[in-house]
TORSEVEX-430297 format. One record per residue (C-alpha): residue number from 1; residue in one letter; x, y, z. Coordinates in nm, 4 decimals, padded with zeros to 6 digits. Example, Ala and Ser with C-alpha at 12.3 -4.5 7.8 and 13.67 -1.06 7.14 Angstrom:
# TORSEVEX-430297
 midren lolum       c1       c2       c3
      1     a  01.2300 -00.4500  00.7800
      2     s  01.3670 -00.1060  00.7140
END
This chain:
# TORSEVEX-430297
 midren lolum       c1       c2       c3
      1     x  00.0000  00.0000  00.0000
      2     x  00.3036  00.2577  00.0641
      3     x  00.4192  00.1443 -00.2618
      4     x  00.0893  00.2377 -00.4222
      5     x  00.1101  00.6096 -00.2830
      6     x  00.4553  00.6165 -00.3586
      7     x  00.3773  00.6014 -00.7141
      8     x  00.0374  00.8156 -00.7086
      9     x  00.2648  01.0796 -00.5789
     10     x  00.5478  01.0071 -00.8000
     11     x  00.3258  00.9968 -01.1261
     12     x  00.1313  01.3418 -00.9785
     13     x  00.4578  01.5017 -00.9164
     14     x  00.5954  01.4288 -01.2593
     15     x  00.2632  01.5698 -01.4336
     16     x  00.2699  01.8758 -01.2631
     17     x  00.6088  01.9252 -01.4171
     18     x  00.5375  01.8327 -01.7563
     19     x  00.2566  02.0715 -01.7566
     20     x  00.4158  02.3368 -01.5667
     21     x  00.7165  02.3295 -01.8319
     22     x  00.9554  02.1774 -01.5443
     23     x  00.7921  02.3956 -01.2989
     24     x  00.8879  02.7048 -01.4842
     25     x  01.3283  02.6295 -01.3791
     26     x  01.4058  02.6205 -01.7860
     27     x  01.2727  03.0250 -01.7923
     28     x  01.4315  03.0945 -01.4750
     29     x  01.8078  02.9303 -01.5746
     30     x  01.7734  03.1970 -01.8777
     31     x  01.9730  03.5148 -01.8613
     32     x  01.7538  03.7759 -01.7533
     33     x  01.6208  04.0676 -02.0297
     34     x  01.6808  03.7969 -02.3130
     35     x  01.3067  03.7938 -02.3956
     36     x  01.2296  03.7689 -02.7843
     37     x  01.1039  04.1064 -02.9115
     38     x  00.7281  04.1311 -02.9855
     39     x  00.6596  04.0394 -03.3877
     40     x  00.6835  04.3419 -03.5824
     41     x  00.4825  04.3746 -03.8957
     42     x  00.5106  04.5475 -04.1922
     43     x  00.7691  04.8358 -04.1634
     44     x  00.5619  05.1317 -04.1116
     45     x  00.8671  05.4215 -04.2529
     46     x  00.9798  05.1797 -04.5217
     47     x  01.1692  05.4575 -04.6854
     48     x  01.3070  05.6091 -04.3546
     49     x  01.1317  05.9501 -04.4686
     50     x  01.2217  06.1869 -04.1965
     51     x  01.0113  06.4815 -04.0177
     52     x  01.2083  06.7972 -04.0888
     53     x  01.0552  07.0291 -03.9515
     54     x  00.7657  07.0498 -03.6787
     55     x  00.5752  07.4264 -03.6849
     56     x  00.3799  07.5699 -03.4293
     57     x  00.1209  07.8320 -03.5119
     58     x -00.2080  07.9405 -03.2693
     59     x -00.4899  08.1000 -03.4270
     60     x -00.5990  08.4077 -03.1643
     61     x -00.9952  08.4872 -03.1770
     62     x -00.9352  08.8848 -03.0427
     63     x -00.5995  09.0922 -03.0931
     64     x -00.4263  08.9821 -02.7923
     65     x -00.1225  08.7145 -02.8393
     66     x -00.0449  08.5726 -02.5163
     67     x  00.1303  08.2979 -02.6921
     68     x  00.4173  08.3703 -02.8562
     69     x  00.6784  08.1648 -02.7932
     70     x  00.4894  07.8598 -03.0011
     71     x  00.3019  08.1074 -03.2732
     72     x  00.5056  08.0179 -03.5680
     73     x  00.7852  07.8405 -03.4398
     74     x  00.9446  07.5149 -03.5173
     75     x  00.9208  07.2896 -03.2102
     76     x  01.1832  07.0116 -03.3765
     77     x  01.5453  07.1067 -03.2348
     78     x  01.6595  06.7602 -03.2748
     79     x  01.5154  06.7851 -03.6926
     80     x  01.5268  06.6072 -03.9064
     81     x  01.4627  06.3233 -03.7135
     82     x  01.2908  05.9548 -03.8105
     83     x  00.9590  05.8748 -03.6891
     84     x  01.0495  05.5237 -03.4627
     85     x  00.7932  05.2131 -03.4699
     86     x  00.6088  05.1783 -03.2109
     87     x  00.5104  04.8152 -03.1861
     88     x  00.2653  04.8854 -02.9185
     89     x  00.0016  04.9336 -03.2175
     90     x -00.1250  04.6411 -03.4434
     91     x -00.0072  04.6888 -03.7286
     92     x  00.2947  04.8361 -03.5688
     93     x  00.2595  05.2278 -03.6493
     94     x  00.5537  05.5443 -03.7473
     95     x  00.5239  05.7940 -03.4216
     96     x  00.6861  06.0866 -03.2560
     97     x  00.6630  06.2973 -02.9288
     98     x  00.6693  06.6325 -02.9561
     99     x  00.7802  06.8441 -02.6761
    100     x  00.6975  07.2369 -02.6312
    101     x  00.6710  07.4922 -02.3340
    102     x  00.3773  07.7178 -02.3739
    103     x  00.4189  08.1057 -02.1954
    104     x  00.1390  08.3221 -02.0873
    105     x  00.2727  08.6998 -02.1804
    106     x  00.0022  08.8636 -02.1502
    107     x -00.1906  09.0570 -01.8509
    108     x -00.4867  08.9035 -01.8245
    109     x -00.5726  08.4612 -01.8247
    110     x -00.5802  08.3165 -02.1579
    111     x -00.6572  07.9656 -02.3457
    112     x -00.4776  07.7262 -02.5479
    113     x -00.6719  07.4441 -02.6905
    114     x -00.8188  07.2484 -02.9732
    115     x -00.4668  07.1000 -03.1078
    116     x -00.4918  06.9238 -03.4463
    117     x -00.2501  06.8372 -03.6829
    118     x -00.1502  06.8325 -04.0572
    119     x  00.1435  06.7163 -04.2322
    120     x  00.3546  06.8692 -04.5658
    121     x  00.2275  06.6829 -04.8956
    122     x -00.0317  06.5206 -05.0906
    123     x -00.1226  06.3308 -04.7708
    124     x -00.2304  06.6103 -04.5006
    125     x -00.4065  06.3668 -04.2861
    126     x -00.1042  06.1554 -04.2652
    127     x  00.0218  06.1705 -03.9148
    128     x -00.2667  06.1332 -03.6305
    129     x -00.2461  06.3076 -03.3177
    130     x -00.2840  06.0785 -03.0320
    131     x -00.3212  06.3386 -02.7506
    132     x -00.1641  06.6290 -02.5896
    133     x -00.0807  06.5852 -02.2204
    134     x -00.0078  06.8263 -01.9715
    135     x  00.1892  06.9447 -01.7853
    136     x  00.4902  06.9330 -01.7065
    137     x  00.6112  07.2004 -01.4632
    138     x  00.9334  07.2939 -01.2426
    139     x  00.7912  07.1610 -00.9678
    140     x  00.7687  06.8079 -01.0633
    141     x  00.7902  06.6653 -01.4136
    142     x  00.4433  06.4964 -01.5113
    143     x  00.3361  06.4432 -01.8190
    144     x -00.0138  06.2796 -01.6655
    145     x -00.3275  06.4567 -01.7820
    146     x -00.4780  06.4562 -02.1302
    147     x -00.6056  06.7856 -02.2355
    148     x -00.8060  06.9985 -02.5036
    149     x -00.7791  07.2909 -02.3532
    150     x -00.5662  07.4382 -02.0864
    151     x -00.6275  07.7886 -01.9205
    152     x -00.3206  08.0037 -01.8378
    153     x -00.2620  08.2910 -01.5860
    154     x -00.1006  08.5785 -01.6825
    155     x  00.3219  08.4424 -01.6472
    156     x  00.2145  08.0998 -01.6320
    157     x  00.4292  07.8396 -01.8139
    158     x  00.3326  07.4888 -01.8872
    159     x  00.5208  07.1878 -02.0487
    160     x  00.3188  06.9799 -02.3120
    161     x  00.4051  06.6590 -02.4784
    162     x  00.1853  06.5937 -02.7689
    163     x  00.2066  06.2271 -02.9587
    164     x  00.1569  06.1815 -03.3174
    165     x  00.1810  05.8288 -03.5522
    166     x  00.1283  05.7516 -03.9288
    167     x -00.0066  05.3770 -04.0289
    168     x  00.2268  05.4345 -04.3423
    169     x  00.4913  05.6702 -04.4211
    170     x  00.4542  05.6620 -04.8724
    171     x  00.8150  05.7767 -04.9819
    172     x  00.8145  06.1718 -05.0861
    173     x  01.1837  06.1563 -05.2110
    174     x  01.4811  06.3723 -05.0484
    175     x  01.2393  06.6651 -04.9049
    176     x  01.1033  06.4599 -04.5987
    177     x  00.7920  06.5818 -04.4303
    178     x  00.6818  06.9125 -04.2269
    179     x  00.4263  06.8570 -03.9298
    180     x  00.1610  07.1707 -03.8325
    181     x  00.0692  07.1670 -03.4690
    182     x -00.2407  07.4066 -03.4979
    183     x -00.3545  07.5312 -03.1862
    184     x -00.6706  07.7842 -03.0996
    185     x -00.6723  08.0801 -02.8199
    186     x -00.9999  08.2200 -02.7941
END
C-alpha cells in the first residue's frame, strides 16, 4: 500500500512538471532581459522619410497674443529626425513625441486648446495626433493629464508633450515631411 502512494505521488509530481514546463526552472536558468522582441509587422517608414521640420502656429480669436513663444515656431530642435515604430500598435505604427513649453505673456488669463494636426504633402491627414498631455512644470515633471484645452494665468508656463503616428509613411523623395501643430486661443 506505501508502494501504491509512492507512485500516485510520484506519477502526480511528474505531471505537474510536464505541464508546468519543469515547474517554470528552464525560464528561470535563462539570462535575464533575453526575452524575444514582440513580432513586428510590416515596416511602417519603409523609406526612412524623416520629419524635418515640426511648426507651431495658434490661431488668436481677439488681438491679444499671449502665446508667442509657439506662434510660428518650429518645435523640432533635434530635426530632421525619423519617426520610430512603435510596436505597441497592431499593425505596428511610425510615431513621434513632440515636446513644447507654452508662456502666458500677456496681462490678463488666456486659453490654449483644440490641437490638431496636418502634415507637408499630398497626404495632409497623414500623421494622427494621439493626444496632448499636460503638464509638465518645475515643480515636478508629469506628463499625466490629457487635455483639449488648458487655461493660463497671466506668467504661467506649462510643459506639453503631444504624440503623433502615421499607419504608413509613402516615400516623398529627399524633401522629408513638415508637421503643423495648430492650436486655438480664444
Amino acid at each position: 500500500m506505501v508502494w501504491i502512494a509512492v507512485a500516485c505521488i510520484a506519477a502526480v509530481v511528474i505531471e505537474v512538471g510536464a505541464v508546468t514546463d519543469g515547474f517554470g526552472i528552464p525560464g528561470l536558468l535563462q539570462p535575464q532581459g533575453t526575452s524575444s522582441p514582440p513580432p513586428t509587422g510590416p515596416n511602417p517608414n519603409p523609406y526612412g522619410e524623416p520629419i524635418v521640420a515640426i511648426w507651431a502656429s495658434v490661431a488668436y480669436g481677439s488681438s491679444a497674443q499671449p502665446f508667442p513663444n509657439i506662434t510660428n515656431t518650429n518645435l523640432c530642435h533635434d530635426c530632421p529626425l525619423t519617426p520610430k515604430e512603435n510596436t505597441a500598435y497592431d499593425p505596428p505604427v511610425a510615431g513621434l513625441w513632440i515636446y513644447f513649453n507654452v508662456t502666458n505673456v500677456d496681462a490678463t488669463s488666456a486659453n490654449l486648446g483644440n490641437f490638431s494636426l496636418n502634415t507637408s504633402g499630398s497626404e495632409p491627414a497623414l500623421f494622427e495626433l494621439v493626444s496632448v498631455v499636460c503638464c509638465y512644470s518645475p515643480h515636478g515633471p508629469s506628463y499625466g493629464e490629457v487635455v483639449t484645452r488648458v487655461s493660463f494665468t497671466p506668467g504661467m508656463t506649462f510643459g506639453f508633450a503631444a504624440y503623433a503616428f502615421a499607419v504608413s509613411i509613402p516615400y516623398d523623395g529627399t524633401t522629408g515631411y513638415s508637421l503643423y501643430l495648430n492650436s486655438t486661443s480664444p
